[in-house]
N, C-alpha and C positions, 0 to 999 in steps of 0.2 A: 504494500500500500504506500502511495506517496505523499507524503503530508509535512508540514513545517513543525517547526517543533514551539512549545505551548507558549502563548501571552507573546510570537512572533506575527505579522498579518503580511498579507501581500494585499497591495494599492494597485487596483486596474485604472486608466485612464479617467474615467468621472473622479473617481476617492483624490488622484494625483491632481487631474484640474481645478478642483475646489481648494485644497491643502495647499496648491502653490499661489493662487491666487489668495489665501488669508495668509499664507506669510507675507507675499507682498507687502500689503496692504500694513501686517503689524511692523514690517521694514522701515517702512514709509512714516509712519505714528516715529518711531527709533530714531530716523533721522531728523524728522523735526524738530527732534527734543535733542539736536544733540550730538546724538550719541552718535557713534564709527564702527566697521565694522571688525569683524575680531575671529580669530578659530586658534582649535590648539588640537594635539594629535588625539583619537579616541583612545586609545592605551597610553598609560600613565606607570611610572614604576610601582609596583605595590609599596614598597619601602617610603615613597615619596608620601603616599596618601593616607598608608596607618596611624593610627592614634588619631586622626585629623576629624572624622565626620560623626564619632561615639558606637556607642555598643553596637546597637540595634544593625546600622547599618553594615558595616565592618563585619560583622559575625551572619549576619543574617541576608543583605538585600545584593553586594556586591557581587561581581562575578570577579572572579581574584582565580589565577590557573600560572602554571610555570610555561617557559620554552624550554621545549627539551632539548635544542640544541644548543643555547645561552645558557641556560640553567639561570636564566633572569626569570623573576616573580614579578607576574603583570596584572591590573585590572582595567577593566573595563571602564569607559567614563561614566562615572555614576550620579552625578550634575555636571553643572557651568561654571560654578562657581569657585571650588579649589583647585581648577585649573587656573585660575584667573590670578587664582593666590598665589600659585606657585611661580605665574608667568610675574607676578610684579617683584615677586623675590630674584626670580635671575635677572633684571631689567630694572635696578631703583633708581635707574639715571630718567625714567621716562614722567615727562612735565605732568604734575597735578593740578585739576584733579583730572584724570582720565575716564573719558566716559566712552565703555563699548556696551555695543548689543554682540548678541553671538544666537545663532541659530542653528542648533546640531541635534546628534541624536545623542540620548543617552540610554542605558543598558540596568534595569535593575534585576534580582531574583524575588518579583515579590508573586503571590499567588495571585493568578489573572482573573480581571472581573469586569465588567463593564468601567471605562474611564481608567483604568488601571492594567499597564500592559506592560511586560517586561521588554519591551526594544519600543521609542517613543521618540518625540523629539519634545525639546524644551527653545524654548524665546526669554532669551535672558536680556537685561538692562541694567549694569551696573555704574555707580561712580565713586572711584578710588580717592580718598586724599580729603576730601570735606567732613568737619564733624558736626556739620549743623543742621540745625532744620529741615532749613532751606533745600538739603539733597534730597533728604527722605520728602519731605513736600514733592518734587518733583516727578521723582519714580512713580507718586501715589496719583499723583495731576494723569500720567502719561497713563498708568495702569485705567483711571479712569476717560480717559482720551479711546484706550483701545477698545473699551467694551460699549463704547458710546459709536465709535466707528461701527463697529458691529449690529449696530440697532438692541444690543442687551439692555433689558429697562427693569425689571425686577431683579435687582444685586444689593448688594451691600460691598461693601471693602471695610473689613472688621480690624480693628488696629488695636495691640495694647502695647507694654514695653517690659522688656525681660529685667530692666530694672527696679520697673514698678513691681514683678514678682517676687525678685531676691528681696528686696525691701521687706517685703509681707513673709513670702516664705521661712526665710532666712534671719531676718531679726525678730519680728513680731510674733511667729509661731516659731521659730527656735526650733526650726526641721535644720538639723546640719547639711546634711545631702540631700536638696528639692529636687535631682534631675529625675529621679525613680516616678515621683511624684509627676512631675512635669510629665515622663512618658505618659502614664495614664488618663492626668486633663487631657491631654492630646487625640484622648480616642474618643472622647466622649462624643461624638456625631454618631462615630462606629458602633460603641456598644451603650450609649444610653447614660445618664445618671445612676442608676443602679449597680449597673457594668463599672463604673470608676469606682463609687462608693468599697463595691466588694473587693474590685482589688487594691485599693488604699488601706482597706483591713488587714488583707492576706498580706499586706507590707508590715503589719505589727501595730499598726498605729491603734490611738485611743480611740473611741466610736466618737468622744467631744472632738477630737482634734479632727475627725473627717469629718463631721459636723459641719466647723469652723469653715471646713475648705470647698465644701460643697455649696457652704451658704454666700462665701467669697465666686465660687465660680457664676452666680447670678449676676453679679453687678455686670448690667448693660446696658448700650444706651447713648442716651444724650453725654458728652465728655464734658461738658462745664459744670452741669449738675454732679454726674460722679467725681471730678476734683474737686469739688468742693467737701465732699463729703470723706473723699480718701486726706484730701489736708489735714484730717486731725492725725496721721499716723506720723510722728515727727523723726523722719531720719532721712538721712541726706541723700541714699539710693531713690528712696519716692518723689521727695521733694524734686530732685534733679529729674526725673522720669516726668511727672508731669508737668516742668516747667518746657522738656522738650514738645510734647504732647502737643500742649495748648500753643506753639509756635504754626507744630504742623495742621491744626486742625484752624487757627485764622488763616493760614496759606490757603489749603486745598478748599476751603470754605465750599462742601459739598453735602448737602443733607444725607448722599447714602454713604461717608464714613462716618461710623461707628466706632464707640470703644468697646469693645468687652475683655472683662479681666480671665475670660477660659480660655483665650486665644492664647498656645505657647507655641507652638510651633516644633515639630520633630527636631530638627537637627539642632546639637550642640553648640555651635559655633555661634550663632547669634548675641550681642551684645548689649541691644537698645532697640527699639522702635521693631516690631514684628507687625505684619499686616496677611490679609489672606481675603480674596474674592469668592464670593459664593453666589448662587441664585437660587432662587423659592424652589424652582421647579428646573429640570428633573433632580433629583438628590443624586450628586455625582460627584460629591467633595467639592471640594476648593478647585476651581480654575485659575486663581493664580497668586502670583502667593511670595512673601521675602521681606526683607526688615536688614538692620545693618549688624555690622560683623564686624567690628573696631579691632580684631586679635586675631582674626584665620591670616592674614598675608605674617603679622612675625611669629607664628608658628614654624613658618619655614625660612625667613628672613632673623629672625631674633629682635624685628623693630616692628613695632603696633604698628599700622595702617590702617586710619578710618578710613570704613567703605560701607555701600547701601545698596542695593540692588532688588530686581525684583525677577522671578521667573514665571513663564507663562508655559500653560501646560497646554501647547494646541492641539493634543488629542481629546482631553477633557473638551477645551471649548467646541472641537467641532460638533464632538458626540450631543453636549446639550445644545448646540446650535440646531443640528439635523431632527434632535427630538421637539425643539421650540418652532419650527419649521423660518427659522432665521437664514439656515443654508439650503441648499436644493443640490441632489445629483443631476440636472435636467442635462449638464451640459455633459454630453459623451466624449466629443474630441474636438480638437482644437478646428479640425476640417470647418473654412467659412464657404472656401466654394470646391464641386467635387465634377470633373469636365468626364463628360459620358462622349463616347464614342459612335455615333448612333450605329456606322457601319465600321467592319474591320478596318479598310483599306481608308477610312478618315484617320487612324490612329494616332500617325505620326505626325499629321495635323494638333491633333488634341495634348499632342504632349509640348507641340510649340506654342499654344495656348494657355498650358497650363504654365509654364519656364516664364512669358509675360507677365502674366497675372501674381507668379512670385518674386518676379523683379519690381513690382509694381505695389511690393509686402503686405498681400495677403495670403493665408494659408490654405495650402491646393494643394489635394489630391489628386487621382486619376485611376483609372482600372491598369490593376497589372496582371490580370489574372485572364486576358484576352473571354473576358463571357460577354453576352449580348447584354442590347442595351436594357433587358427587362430587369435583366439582375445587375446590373450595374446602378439603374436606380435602386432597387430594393435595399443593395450596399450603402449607398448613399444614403438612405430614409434613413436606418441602423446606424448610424455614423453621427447623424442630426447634422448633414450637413444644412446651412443657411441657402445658398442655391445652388441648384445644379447648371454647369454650362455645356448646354447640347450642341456640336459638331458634327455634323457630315458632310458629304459631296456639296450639298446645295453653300453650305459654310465655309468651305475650302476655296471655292469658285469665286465667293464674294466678300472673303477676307473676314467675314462676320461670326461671332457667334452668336446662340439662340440661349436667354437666362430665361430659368424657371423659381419662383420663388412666391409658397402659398398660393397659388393660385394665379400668379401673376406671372405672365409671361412675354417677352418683345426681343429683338433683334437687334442689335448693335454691330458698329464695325469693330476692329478691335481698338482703335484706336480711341474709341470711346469708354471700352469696355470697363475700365478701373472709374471713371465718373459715376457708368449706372450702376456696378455693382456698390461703391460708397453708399450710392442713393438707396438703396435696395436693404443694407447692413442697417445704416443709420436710422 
C-alpha cells in the first residue's frame, strides 16, 4: 500500500493556489510593517538547540536523529525562532533593531488532529534589539492588520505578561518552580478547568492553593479595570509588567485585545509580554501567537538580546478560514486561457498562439495529448480554465482566433487578442 506517513499531507494544485496566494498576501502585511526577509537551514545541530526550548519539547515534540556517516546529532527545525537566536549570536555586528519575517516549514512529533500537523509551515515577524512597548505594540498592530486582511471578524488577541505571573506565582503564592504549573494553565482550552485543577493536585499542591490559582486564572477582560485591581499586589515584577501593558494597550488601542491572566504560553523562553489569537468559531486553538524573549539570543551569545516576535500558524488559519467559508478551493489552476485545437493539422498554429498570449503574461495552456476538440474542452472545463481560444483552418487563414468565455463568444485578430482577453478577465 502506498501512503505518507502520519500528520505528513500532500497539497494538489487548489490547497497550493490558495496557500500561496495567503502567504502572499501575509508577505505583503510583513513588508509594510517593516520587516525583511530572512531563512536559515531546516536542520540545526542538536547540540546547538538543547536545553534551549524546555522539557516538553526537547523530550517529546522534536524530531532529533544522528548521521550515520558524520556521527553528527541533528534536528529538525522545530520553530522560527531559535534559529533567529542563534543567527544573531554568530552575526552581533548586525544594526538594531533588526526586523525579519521568515516563512518556512517546521517539523514537530506531536499526535495529528485537525489544525495540528507534524510537517507545517509557520509566518514569523520578529524584532531584535528594542525593549519597549513600542515593539510588542507593533507585532500586535501587524498581527491585527493580518487577520483584518483576511476578513476574520470574530477574534480576540489575548495578551498577559510572564512577568505579571512570576510576580503572583513566584512571590505572592511562594510556588518556587511555577513552570510545572504554567504547563498545565497552558492546557486549559484542551482539557477544561477541571482537567488543570486535577493535575495541579496530582503536583502535591494544597486544594487552597489551587483554589487560589484557578480563581487567578479568571481574571479577564477589560486591562485598565484589571490593573487596577492587580495594583494592590506590590512588587516590582507586577508593577513593571503592567506598566508595560498599559503602554501597549494605548498603542494598539483595539477593542478585540484583551488581557487575560490564563494566557502563558508553552515555550520557556518567553520573558515579558505573551499574546495569542483565537476565534469563536471553529475551536482550532490559537492561530497565532508570540510575546518577547529578552534571554533566548544570550543563551547562545552569553549577552541578553531584547526581542519580540510573533508567529503565524497558516495551517491553523486556512483550516478555520475554509470552515468560516472566508477561503474557497474554487480556483483549480493557474490556466486563465487554454487554446483548443479545433483540427489536428491547426496544431502548430495553436501552439504559436498560445507562445503570444504568454509573451503577452498571461497563463496558457494547450492540448499535449493530441485528443479532439470535445475532450480538449472537457480538459479545459476541469482545469477552470477562464477562456478557451479556438483555432483552426478558418483561424490560420485569417490570423484570428475564436475566444469563448460563459457564454460569450467573438473573433479577434491576434493582434488584438491580449486587449479582448484583458476585457474578458477583468
Amino acid at each position: 500500500m502506498v501512503s505518507i506517513p502520519r500528520g505528513f499531507r500532500d497539497f494538489p494544485p487548489p490547497f497550493m493556489i490558495l496557500r500561496k496566494r495567503i502567504l502572499k498576501e501575509i508577505e505583503e502585511v510583513f513588508k509594510r510593517y517593516g520587516f525583511d526577509p530572512f531563512d536559515t537551514p531546516t536542520l540545526e545541530f542538536w547540540d546547538t538547540v538543547k536545553g534551549k526550548l524546555g522539557e516538553e519539547a526537547e523530550n517529546k515534540l522534536m524530531f532529533i536523529f544522528p548521521d550515520f556517516l558524520s556521527k553528527e546529532w541533528y534536528t529538525l527545525r522545530y520553530e522560527l525562532t531559535f534559529p533567529l537566536a542563534r543567527y544573531m549570536a554568530m552575526h552581533p555586528e548586525t544594526p538594531l533593531p533588526f526586523k525579519r519575517y521568515h516563512i518556512g516549514k517546521v517539523w514537530r512529533h506531536e499526535e495529528p488532529q485537525k489544525g495540528r500537523y507534524r510537517e507545517f509551515w509557520q509566518c514569523d515577524a520578529d524584532t531584535v534589539g528594542s525593549p519597549y512597548p513600542e515593539a510588542d505594540a507593533e507585532i500586535i498592530r501587524l498581527n491585527i492588520e493580518i487577520m483584518r486582511t483576511f476578513s476574520f471578524n470574530k477574534y480576540l488577541v489575548k495578551i498577559n505578561d510572564r512577568r505579571l505571573l512570576t510576580g503572583i506565582f513566584e512571590e505572592e503564592l511562594s510556588i518556587r518552580n511555577p513552570v510545572p504549573v504554567y504547563r498545565s494553565i497552558d492546557k486549559l482550552d484542551k482539557i477544561g478547568e477541571e482537567g488543570v485543577r486535577s493535575e495541579l493536585l496530582s503536583k502535591g499542591m494544597s486544594s487552597s492553593l489551587v483554589d487560589r490559582i484557578m480563581d487567578l486564572m479568571k481574571i479577564q477582560g477589560k486591562f485598565e479595570e484589571i490593573a487596577e485591581d492587580l495594583s494592590g499586589i506590590r512588587n516590582e515584577k507586577v508593577r513593571t509588567a503592567l506598566d508595560h501593558l498599559r503602554e501597549i494597550f494605548s498603542l494598539v488601542n483595539d477593542d478585540r485585545l484583551v488581557f487575560d491572566l490564563s494566557l502563558v504560553r508553552g515555550l520557556e523562553y518567553y520573558t515579558g509580554p505573551v499574546f495569542e489569537t483565537v476565534v469563536k468559531e471553529p475551536r482550532i486553538g490559537s492561530l497565532a501567537g508570540g510575546g518577547r524573549y529578552d534571554k533566548l539570543i544570550g543563551l547562545y551569545s552569553g549577552k541578553d538580546v531584547p526581542a519580540t516576535g510573533i508567529s503565524i500558524g497558516i495551517e491553523r488559519l486556512i483550516d478555520a478560514g475554509l470552515e468560516l467559508g472566508i477561503f474557497s478551493l474554487d480556483d483549480r489552476s493557474y490556466t486563465q486561457v487554454f487554446v483548443v485545437s479545433v483540427k489536428r493539422e491547426s496544431w502548430r498554429y495553436a501552439w504559436k498562439v498560445a507562445e503570444l498570449l504568454r509573451n503577452e503574461g498571461f497563463y496558457v495552456s494547450l492540448d499535449l495529448m493530441r485528443r479532439n476538440q470535445s475532450n480538449q474542452r472537457e480538459y479545459a472545463r476541469k482545469l477552470g480554465a477562464k477562456i478557451i481560444a479556438f483555432v483552426g483552418p478558418k483561424e490560420e487563414k485569417e490570423g484570428s482566433v475564436t475566444l469563448y468565455s460563459n457564454e460569450m463568444r467573438k473573433t479577434v485578430s491576434l493582434k488584438d487578442a491580449a486587449k479582448a482577453i484583458n476585457e474578458i478577465i477583468s
